[in-house]
N, C-alpha and C positions, 0 to 999 in steps of 0.2 A: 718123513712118514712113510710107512711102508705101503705098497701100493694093494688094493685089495683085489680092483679089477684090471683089465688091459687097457679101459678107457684112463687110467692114472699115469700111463707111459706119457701121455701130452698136455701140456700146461692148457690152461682157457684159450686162450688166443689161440692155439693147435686143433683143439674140440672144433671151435668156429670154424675153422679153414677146412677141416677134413672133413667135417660135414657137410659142409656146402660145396665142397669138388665131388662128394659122395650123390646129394642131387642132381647135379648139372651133368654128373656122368650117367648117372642111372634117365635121368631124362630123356639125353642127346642118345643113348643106346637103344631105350623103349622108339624114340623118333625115329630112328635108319631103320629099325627092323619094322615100325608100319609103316614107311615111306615103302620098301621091301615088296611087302604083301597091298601095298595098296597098285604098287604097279606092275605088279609080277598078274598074274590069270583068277587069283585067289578071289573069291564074289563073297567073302568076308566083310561085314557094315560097321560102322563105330557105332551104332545104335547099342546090341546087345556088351557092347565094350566099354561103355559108356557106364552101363550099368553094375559092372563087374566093378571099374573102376571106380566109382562112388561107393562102391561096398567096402573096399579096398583102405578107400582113406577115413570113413566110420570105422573100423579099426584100427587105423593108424590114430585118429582123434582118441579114441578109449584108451589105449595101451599109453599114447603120451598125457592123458589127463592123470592116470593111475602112474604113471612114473614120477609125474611131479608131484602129487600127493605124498609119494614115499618120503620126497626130497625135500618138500615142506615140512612133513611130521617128523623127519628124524633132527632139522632145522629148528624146531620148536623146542624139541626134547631139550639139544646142546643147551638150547637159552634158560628152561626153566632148572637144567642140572645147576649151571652158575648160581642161580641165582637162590637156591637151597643150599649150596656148597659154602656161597658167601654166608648164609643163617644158621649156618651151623658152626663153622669156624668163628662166627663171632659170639653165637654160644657159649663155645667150649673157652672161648677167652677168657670172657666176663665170668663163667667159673671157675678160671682158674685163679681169679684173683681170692676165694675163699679159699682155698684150699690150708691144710696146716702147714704145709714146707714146700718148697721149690715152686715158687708160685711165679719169681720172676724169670726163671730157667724156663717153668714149661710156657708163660708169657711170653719171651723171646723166641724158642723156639718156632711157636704159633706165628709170630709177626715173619717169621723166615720162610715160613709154610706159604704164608700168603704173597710175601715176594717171588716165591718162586712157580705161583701158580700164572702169575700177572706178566714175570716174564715167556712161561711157554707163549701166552695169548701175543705178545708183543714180538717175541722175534721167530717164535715158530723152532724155534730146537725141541719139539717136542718127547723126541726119547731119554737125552740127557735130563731135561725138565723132569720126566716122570721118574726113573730115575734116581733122580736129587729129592722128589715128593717122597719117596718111599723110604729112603732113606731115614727124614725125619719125620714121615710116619711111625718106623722102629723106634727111635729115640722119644717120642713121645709114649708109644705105649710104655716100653720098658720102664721109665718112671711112671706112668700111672699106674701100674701092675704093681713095682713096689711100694707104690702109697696105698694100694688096694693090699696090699699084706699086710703091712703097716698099719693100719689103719680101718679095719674088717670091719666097723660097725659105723663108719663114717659115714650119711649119709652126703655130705657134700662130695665125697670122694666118687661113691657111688654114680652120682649125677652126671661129676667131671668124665668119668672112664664111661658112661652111657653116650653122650655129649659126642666124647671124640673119634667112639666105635659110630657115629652114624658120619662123621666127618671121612674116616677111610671107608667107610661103603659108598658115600658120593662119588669118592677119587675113584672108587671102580667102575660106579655108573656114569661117570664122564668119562671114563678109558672107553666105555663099549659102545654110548653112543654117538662119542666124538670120533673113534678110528676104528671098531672092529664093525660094526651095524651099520652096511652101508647099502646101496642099492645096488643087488648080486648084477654080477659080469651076463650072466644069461639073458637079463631083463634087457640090458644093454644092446646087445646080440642081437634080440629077437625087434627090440625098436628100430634098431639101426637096417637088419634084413625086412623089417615090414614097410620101414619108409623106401625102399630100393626098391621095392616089390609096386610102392604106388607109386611113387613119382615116373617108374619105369614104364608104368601103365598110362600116364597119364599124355607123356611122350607118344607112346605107342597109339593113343586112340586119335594125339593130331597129327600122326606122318598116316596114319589109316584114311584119313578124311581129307587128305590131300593138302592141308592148311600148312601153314611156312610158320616159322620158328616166332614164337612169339616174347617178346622182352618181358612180359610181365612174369613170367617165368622165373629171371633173377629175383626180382618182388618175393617171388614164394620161396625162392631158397635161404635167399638171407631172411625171412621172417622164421623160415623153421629153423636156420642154423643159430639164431641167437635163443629159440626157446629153448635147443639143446643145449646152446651152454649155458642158459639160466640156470637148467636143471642140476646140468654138472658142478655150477656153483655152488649150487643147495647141498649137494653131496658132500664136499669138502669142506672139511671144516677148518679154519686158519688160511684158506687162500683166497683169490680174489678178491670181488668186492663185498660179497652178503657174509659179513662175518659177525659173530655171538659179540655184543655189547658187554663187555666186563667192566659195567661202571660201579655191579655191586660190590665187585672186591676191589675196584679204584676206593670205593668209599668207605669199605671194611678198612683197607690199608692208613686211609686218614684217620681211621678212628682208634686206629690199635695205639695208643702211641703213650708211653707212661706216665703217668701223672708227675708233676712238678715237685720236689721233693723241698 
């Protein structure tokens, strides 16, 4: 899949590691430089720093509450497009068994359409996959176009070519909100420079106040480094663990299956 931001250059387990050397840097930087000022002549307090610093990370909370959001709702979308995509392909099936001619051609067809939506989900070749979709997208229209000439006052016809023009407008709105609709590279940017901005601060107000390196510190990197790659999870669609349930088309695929002759 083609990568939309510069955060897609690293697989999950990369997100996790680079974020969490990204705090522990930005901490242990913010520490020397108020360790710095706190022994250097500077009559600088961690009082009014303290206070900056807690403003600091109520924006860093807001901006990572609003980034997961994105990554839940664009997470929701993928799941509700399936499962429209599976109600309509199986639609367009069950009319095509009225149809007056090629009922078992545009039947097979369809049952190919659904195999090969079930393998993008399973092996993740997703451009071949889509692809192979459009493909027999064209070969379905083309025959329903010529039954729709064929056939100009057919209402079942009518139905079937209504049926599977909402079945290729799905295929689009799974293309945009599964790979092009994703959480912009700036957002990314501006999360990652606003957490370096507090944790650096945060470093900074205990080498200010004289205090020594405290362990709980790791505690808060690796709790922020996994909600970043939570995030990152929700963003991609087909990797890691949080991935779209395709049971509808598992069970569209058992259901397509020709009657017994």
């Amino acid at each position: 899949m083609p990568g939309t931001v510069w955060l897609d250059a690293l697989p999950l387990w990369g997100v996790f590691g680079a974020t969490l050397l990204m705090v522990l840097v930005s901490v242990e930087a913010g520490f020397r430089l108020g360790r710095y000022r706190h022994e250097s002549s500077s009559r600088e307090t961690p009082e009014p720093v303290g206070a900056m610093v807690g403003a600091t990370l109520g924006l860093l909370a807001f901006l990572l509450a609003f980034t997961f959001g994105l990554a839940a709702s664009r997470f929701d979308a993928r799941r509700e497009a399936v499962l429209a995509e599976a109600n309509a392909i199986g639609t367009t099936y069950l009319r095509a068994a009225m149809l007056p001619e090629h009922r078992s051609e545009l039947r097979s067809l369809l049952r190919d359409y659904v195999g090969v939506r079930l393998e993008i989900a399973n092996t993740g070749h997703v451009m071949a996959g889509v692809q192979r979709s459009e493909e027999l997208q064209g070969q379905l229209w083309s025959r329903a176009a010529a039954l729709g000439e064929k056939h100009p006052s057919s209402i079942v016809v009518g139905l079937f070519i209504q049926s599977l023009n909402d079945v290729i407008d799905l295929h689009a709105k799974r293309l945009a909100v599964g790979m092009r609709i994703r959480i912009p590279g700036v957002i990314w940017s501006g999360l990652y420079g606003l957490a370096a901005l507090a944790f650096g601060g945060i470093g900074y107000q205990s080498g200010l106040a004289g205090a020594s390196r405290s362990p709980e510190i790791l505690a808060v990197a690796v709790a922020f480094s996994l909600v970043m790659c939570l995030i990152a999870d929700l963003d991609r669609p087909g990797e890691g663990f949080l991935t779209v349930n395709q049971q509808a088309m598992i069970d569209l695929k058992n259901s397509m299956r020709e009657p017994a002759r």
